[in-house]
TORVO-754872 format. One record per residue (C-alpha): residue number from 1; x, y, z. Coordinates in Angstrom, 2 decimals. Layout:
// TORVO-754872
k / u / v / w
NUM / X / Y / Z
...
This chain:
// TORVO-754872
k / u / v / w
1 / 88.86 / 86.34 / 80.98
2 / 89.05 / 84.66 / 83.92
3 / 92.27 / 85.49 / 86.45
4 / 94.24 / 82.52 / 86.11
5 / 93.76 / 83.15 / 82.14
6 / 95.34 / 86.72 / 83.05
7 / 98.11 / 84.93 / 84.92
8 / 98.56 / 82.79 / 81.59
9 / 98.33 / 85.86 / 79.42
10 / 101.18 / 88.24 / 81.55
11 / 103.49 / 84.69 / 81.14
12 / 103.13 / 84.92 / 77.43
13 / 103.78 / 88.49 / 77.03
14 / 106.89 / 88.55 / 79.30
15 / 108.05 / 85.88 / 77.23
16 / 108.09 / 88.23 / 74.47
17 / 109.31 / 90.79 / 76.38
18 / 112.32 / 89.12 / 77.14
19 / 113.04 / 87.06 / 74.19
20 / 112.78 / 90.06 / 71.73
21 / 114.32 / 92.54 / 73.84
22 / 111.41 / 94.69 / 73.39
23 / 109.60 / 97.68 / 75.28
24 / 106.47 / 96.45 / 77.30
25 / 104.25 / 98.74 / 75.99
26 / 105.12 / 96.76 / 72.36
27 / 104.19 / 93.56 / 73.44
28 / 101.43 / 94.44 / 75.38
29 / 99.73 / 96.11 / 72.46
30 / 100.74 / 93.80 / 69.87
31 / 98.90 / 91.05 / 72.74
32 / 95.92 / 93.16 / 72.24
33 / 95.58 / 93.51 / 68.62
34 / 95.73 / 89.99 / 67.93
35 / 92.96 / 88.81 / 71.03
36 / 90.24 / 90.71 / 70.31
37 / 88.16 / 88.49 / 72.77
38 / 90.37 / 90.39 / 75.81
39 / 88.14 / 93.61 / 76.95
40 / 89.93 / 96.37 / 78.43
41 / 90.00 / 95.38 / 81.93
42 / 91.63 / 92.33 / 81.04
43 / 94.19 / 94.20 / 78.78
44 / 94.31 / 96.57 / 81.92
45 / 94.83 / 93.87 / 84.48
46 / 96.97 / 92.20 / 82.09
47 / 99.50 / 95.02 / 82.21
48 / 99.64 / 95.44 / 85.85
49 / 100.85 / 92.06 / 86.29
50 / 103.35 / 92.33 / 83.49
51 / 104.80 / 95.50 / 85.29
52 / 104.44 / 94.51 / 88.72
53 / 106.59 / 90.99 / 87.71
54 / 109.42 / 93.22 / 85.71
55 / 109.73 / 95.66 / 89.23
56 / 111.12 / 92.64 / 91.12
57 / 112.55 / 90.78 / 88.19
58 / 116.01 / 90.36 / 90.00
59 / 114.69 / 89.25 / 93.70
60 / 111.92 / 86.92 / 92.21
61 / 114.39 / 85.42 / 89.96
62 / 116.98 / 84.42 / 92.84
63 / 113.69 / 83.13 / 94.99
64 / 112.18 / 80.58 / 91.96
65 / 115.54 / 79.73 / 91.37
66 / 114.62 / 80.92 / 87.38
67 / 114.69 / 83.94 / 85.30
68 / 111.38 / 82.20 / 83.28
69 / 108.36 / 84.07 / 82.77
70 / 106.46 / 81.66 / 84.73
71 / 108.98 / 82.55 / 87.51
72 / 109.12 / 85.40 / 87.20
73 / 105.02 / 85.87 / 87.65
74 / 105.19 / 83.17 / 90.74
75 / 107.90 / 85.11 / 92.82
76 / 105.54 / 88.52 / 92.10
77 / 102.64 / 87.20 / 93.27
78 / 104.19 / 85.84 / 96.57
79 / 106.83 / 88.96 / 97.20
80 / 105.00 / 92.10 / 95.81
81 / 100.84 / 91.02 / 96.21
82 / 101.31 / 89.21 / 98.92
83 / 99.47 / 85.91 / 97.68
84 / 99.39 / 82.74 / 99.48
85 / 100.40 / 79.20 / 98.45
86 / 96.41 / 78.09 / 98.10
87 / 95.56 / 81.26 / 96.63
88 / 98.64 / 80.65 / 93.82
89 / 98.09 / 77.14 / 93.47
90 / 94.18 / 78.47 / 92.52
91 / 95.37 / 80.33 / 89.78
92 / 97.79 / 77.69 / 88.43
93 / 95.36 / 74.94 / 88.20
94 / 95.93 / 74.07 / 84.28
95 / 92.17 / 74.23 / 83.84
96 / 90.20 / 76.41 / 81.14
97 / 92.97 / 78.54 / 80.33
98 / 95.25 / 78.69 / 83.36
99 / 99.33 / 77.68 / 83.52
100 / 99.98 / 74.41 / 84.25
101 / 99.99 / 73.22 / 88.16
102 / 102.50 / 74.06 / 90.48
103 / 105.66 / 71.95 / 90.33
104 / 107.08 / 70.52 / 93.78
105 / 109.95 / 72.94 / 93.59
106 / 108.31 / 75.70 / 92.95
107 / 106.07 / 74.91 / 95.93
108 / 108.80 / 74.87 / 98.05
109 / 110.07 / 78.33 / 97.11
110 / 106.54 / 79.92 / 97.71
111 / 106.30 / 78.43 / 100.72
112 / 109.77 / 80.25 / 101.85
113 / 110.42 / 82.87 / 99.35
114 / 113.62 / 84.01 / 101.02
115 / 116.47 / 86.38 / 99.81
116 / 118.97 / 85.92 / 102.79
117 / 122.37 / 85.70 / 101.30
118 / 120.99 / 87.11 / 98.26
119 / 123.44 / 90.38 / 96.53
120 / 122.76 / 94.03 / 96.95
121 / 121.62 / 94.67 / 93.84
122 / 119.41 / 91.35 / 93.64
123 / 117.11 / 92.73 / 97.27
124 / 116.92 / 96.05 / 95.16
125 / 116.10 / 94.95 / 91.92
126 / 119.03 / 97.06 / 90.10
127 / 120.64 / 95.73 / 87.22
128 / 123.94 / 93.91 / 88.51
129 / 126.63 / 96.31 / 86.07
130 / 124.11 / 99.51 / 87.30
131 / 124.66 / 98.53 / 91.10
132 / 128.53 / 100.54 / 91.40
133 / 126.61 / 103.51 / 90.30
134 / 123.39 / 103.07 / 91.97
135 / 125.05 / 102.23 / 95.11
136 / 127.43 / 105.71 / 94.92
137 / 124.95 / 107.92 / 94.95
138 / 123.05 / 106.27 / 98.00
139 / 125.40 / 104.68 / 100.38
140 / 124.28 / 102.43 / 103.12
141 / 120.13 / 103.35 / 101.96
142 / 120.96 / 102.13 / 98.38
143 / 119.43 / 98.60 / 98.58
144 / 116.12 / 100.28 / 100.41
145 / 116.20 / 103.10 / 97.85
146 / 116.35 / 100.53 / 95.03
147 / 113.13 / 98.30 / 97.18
148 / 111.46 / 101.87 / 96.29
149 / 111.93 / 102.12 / 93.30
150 / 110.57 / 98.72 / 92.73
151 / 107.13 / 99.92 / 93.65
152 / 104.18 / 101.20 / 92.14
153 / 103.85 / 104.73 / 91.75
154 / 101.10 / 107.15 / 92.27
155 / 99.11 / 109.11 / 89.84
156 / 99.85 / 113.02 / 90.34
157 / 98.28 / 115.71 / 88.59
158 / 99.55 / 119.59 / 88.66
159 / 97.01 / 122.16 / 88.91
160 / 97.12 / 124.87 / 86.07
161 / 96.85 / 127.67 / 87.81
162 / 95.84 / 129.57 / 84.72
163 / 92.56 / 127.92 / 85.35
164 / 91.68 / 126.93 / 88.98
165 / 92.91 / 126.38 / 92.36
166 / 93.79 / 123.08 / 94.20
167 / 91.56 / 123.51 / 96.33
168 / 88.30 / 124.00 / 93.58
169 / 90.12 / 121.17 / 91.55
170 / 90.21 / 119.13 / 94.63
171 / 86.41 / 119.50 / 95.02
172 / 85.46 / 118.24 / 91.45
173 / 87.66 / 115.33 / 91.63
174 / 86.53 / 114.24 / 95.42
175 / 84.77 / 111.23 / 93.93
176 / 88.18 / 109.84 / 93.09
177 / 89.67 / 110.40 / 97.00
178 / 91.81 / 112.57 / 96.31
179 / 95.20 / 113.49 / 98.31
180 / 97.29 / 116.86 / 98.83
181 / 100.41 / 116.85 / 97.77
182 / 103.28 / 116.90 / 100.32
183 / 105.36 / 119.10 / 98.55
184 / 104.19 / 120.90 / 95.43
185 / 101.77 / 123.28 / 96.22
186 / 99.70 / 122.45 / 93.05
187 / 99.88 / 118.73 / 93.08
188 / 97.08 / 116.32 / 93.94
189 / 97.79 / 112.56 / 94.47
190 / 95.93 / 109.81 / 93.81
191 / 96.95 / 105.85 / 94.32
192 / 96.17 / 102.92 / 92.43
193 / 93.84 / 100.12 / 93.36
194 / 95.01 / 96.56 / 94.70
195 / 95.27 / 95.47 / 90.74
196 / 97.62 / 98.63 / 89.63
197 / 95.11 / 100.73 / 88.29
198 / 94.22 / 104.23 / 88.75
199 / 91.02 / 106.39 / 88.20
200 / 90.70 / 107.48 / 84.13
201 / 91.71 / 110.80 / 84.99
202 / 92.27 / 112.01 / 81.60
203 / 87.93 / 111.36 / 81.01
204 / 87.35 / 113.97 / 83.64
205 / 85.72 / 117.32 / 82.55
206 / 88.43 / 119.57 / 84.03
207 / 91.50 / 117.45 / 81.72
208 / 89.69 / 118.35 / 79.27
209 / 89.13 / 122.24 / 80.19
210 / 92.49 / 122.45 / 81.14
211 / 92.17 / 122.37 / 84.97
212 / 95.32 / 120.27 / 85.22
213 / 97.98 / 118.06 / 83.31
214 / 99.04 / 114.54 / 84.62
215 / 102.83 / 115.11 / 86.07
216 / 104.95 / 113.65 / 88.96
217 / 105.27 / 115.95 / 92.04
218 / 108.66 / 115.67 / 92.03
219 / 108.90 / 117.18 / 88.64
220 / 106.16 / 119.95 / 89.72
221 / 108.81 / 120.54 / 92.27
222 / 112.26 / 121.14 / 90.83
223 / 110.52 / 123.03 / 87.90
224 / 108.65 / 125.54 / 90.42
225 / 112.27 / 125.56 / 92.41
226 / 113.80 / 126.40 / 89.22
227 / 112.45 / 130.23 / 89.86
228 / 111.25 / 131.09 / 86.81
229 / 109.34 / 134.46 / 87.70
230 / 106.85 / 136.44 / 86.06
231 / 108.26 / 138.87 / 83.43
232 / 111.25 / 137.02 / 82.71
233 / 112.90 / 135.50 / 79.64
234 / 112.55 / 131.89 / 79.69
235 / 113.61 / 128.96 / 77.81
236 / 112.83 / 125.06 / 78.25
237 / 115.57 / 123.43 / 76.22
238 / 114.31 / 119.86 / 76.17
239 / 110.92 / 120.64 / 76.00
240 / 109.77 / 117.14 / 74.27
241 / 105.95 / 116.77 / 74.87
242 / 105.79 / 120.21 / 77.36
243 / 104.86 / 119.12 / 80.78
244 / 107.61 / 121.32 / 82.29
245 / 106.84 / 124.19 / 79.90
246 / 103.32 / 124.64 / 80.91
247 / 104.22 / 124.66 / 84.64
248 / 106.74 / 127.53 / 83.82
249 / 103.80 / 129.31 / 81.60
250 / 101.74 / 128.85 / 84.81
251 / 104.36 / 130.01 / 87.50
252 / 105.18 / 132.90 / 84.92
253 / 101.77 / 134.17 / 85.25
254 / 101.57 / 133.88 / 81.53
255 / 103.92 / 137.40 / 81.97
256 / 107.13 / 137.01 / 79.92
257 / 108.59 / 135.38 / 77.31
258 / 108.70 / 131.47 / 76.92
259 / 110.40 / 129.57 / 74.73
260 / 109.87 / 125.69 / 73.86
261 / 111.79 / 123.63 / 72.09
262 / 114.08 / 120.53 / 71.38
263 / 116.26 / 118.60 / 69.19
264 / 114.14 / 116.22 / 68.50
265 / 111.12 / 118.04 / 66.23
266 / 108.53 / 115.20 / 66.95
267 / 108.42 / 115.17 / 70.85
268 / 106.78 / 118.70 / 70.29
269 / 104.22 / 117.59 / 68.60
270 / 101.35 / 117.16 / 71.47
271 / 102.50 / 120.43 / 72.79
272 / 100.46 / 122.61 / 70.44
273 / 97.13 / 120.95 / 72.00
274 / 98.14 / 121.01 / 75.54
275 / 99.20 / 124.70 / 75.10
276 / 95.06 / 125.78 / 73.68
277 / 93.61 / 123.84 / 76.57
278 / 96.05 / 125.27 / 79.28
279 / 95.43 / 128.84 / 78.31
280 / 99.32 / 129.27 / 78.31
281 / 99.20 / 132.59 / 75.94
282 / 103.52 / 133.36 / 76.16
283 / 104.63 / 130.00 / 74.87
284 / 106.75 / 130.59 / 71.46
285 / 108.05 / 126.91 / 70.06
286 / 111.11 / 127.01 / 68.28
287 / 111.75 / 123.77 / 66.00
288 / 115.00 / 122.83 / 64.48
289 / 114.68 / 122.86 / 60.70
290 / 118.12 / 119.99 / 60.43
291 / 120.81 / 118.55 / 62.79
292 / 123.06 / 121.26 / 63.91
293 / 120.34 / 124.07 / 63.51
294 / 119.99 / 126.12 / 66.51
295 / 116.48 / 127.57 / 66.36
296 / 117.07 / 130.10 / 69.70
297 / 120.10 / 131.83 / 67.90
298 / 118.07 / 134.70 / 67.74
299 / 118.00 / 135.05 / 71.77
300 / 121.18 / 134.00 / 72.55
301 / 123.01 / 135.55 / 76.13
302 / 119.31 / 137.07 / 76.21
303 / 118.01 / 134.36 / 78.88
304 / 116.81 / 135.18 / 82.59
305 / 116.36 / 131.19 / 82.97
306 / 117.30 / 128.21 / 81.12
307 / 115.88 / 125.25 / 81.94
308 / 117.53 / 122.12 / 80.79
309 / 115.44 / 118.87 / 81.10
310 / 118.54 / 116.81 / 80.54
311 / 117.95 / 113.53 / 78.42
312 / 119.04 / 110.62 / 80.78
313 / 118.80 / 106.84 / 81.55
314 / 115.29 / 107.65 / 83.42
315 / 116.68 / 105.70 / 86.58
316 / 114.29 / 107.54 / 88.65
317 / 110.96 / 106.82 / 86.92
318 / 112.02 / 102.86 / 86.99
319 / 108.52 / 102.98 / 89.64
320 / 106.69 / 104.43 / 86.13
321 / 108.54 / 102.56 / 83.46
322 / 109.44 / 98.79 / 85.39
323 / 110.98 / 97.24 / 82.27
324 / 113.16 / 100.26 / 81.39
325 / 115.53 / 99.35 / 83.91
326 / 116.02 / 95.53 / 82.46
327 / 117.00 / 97.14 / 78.85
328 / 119.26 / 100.03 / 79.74
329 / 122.88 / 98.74 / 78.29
330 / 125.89 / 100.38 / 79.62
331 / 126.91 / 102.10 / 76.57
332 / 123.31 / 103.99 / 76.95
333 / 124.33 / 105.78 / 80.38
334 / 128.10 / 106.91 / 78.12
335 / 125.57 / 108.09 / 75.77
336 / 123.46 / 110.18 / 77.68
337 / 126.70 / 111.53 / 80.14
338 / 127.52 / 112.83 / 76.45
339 / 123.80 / 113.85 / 75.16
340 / 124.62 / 116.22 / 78.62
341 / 127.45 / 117.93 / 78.06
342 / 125.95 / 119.15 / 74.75
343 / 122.86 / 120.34 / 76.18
344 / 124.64 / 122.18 / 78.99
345 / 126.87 / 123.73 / 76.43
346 / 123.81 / 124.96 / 74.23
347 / 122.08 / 126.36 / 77.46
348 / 125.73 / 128.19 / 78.48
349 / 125.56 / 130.33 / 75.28
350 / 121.42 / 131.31 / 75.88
351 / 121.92 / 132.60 / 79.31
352 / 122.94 / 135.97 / 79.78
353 / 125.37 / 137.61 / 82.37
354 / 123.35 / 136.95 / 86.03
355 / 121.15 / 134.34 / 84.47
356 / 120.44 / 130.72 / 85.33
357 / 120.45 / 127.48 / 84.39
358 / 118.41 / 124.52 / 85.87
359 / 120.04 / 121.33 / 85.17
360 / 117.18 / 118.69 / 85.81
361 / 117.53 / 114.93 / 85.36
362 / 114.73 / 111.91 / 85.70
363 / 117.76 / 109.92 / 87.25
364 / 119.07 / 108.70 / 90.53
365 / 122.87 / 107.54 / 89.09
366 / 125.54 / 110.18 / 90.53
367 / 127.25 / 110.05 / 86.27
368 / 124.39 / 112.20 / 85.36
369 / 124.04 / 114.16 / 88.02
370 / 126.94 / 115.57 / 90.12
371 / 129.67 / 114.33 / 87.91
372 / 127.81 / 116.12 / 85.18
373 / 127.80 / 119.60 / 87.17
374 / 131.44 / 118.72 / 87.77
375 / 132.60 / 118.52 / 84.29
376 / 130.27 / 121.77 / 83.28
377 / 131.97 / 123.68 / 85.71
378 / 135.48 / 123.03 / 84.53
379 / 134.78 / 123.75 / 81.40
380 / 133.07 / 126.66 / 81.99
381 / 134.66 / 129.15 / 85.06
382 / 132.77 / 131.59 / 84.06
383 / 129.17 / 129.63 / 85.84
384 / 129.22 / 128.84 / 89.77
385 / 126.87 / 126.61 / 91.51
386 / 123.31 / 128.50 / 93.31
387 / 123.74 / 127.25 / 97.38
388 / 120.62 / 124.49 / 97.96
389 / 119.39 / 127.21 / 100.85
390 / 118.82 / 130.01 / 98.45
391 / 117.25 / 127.21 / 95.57
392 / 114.83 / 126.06 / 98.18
393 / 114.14 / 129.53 / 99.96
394 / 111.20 / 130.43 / 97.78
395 / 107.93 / 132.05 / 98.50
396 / 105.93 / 129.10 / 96.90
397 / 106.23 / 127.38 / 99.94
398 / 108.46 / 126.16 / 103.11
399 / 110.83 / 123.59 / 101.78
400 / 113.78 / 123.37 / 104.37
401 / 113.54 / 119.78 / 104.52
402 / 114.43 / 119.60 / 101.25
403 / 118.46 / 120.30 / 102.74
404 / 118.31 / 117.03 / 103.97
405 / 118.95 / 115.66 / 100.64
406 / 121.53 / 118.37 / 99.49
407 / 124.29 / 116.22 / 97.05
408 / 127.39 / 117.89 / 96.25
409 / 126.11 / 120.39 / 94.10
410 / 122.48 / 119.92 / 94.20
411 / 119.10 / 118.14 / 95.39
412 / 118.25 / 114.45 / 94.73
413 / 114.81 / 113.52 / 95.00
414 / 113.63 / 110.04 / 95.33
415 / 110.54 / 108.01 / 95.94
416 / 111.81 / 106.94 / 99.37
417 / 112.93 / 110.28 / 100.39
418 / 110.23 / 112.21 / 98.81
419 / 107.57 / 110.36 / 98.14
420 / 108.23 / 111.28 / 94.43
421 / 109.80 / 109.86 / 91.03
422 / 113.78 / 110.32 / 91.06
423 / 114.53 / 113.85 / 90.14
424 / 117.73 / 115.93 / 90.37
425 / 118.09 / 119.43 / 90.46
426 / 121.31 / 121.85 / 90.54
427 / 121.32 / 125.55 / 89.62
428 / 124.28 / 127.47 / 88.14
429 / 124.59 / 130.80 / 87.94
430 / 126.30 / 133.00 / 85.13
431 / 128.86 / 135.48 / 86.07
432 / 129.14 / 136.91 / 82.85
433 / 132.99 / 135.77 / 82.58
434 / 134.94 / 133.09 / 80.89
């Protein structure tokens, strides 16, 4: 295919996209199935631009003057890669495949995208009803924490150190450049090209030994700050596909117990393979066998650590998942503050007296984060909150400039603070009263 036909290709799929109300991934599959001609670089370019125009859906839209797909693709191109009037006008010629040519309007727009006057949440590219929230938890840096949010995101990888060292991993991967991470001292970084994509990491010889797993830094980093310590008792209550669970098995040592699990039985699935090519040898998984069963009965008030990877609106992978952001509803976030308060209750009865509990959220919005810590600790007197200085005084590394992001009762990550997808961490401790 040639790159205007790409251009004509992303318009059609956002089209679906939008009129169907549907996950990206959906269309862009269901594209695929039925154009057999498209090879996977086309597929693969295809995607990028179909991400890259949902990141700056909002700003694009009040530059063309249109929420269209078309519109939507135009303001991308200018805004986010940069593209000139002649080079756009090139790829909208209306010949052997390509969208029709430019209208006068829309050359006018390119030729001055401009969002002066524009709203808060349009220059971010937050849902308008989302902005309140958004804007809480950030203050004055919200619209250029939102800008950052609207980029691309790197590829990470955490080194199982079961297997190898960052440094050896390092030296069989050089041929794809790549970077140290800036925080995690397992993580290696690699960025994508000028078209979105990344190097096939999971074809490499060492994915498939178990060398390392593909996982944000920033959730290599709360999970390592977490503590979890060789020896210990340790559960991951929303295990899903295990990402977090194999970085405990790792920082454990594989000394201890582990235990996997979550409410919903099918997440776990893929777990069972990553575990055999990890090497992870203390991982027990625990499934629910119906609604209401609680499959860790059996070690409750036993638990030096419980690690709750809270289900949230994913605000702070919005770099990762672009068109996530577009169909989040507000009854969703209502749901998940609830889908919260259940998990925290679970983890309350598994920790015992002196124990911990991680409370870890993909999400930037202050309603799942603080405010859920909040309403925890009045129900429960009996659990105080761990001081930031003694979560991020660990010997895995110096991370005092972590402090500078303290929240009320924890740390908030974010890709323009960090460098990393939007995570929040807060540790509570158990007393052994109330």
């Amino acid at each position: 295919m040639t790159p205007a036909a790409r251009i004509s290709a992303a318009i059609e799929v956002l089209d679906d996209i939008i009129q169907r109300r549907r996950p990206a991934s959906d269309a862009l599959k269901d594209w695929g199935l039925s154009r057999r001609f498209a090879g996977s670089k086309d597929r693969a370019a295809i995607a990028s631009l179909v991400y890259d125009a949902l990141r700056v859906r909002a700003s694009s839209t009040h530059v063309m003057g249109s929420d269209a797909p078309r519109a939507l693709v135009l303001g991308m191109l200018a805004r986010l890669r940069g593209s000139d009037l002649e080079e756009i006008a090139a790829l909208f010629c209306g010949e052997h495949h390509a969208p029709a040519p430019l209208e006068s309007d829309e050359v006018d727009s390119l030729v001055a995208p401009r969002l002066a006057g524009a709203p808060d949440w349009v220059r971010a590219d937050v849902p308008e009803w989302l902005w309140p929230t958004f804007a809480a938890g950030f203050g004055a840096d919200a619209v250029a924490e939102g800008e950052a949010l609207a980029g691309r995101a790197p590829i990470d990888i955490r080194t199982n150190r079961l297997k190898t060292t960052r440094e050896t991993l390092a030296s069989e991967l050089a041929h794809a450049a790549p970077e140290t991470g800036a925080w995690s001292p397992d993580a290696l970084r690699f960025h994508p090209g000028p078209d979105g994509r990344g190097p096939s990491l999971q074809s490499e010889a060492a994915f498939f030994a178990g060398g390392f797993e593909i996982q944000d830094e920033g959730s290599q980093l709360v999970t390592l700050l977490a503590g979890a310590a060789p020896g210990q008792t340790v559960i991951d209550l929303c295990a899903g596909a295990g990402g977090k669970t194999l970085a405990l098995a790792a920082l454990m040592e594989n000394q201890g117990r582990l235990f996997a699990t979550d409410l919903d039985a099918r997440r776990l699935a893929p777990l069972h393979e990553r575990l055999a090519r990890s090497g992870a040898a203390i991982v027990e998984i625990r499934i629910p066998r119906s609604r209401g069963h609680e499959p860790l009965a059996d070690v409750e008030g036993q638990a030096d650590l419980v690690l709750v990877d809270a289900p949230c609106t994913g605000s702070g992978t919005w770099r990762r998942n672009p068109d996530a952001k577009w169909r989040v509803r507000p009854g969703a976030l209502a749901e998940r503050v609830k889908d919260q308060a259940e998990v925290l209750a679970r983890a309350a009865r598994l920790v015992k007296s002196g124990g911990r509990i991680a409370y870890i959220t993909c999400s930037v919005l202050a309603d799942e984060n603080d405010a859920a810590i909040a309403a925890f600790l009045a129900r429960q007197p009996g659990f105080a909150p761990v001081p930031l200085p003694q979560v991020i005084a660990s010997e895995q590394g110096d991370f005092g400039l972590l402090a500078r992001f303290a929240t009320i009762y924890g740390l908030q990550l974010s890709p323009r603070r960090t460098g990393t997808d939007g995570f929040y961490l807060a540790m509570l401790r158990y007393n052994g009263v109330g």
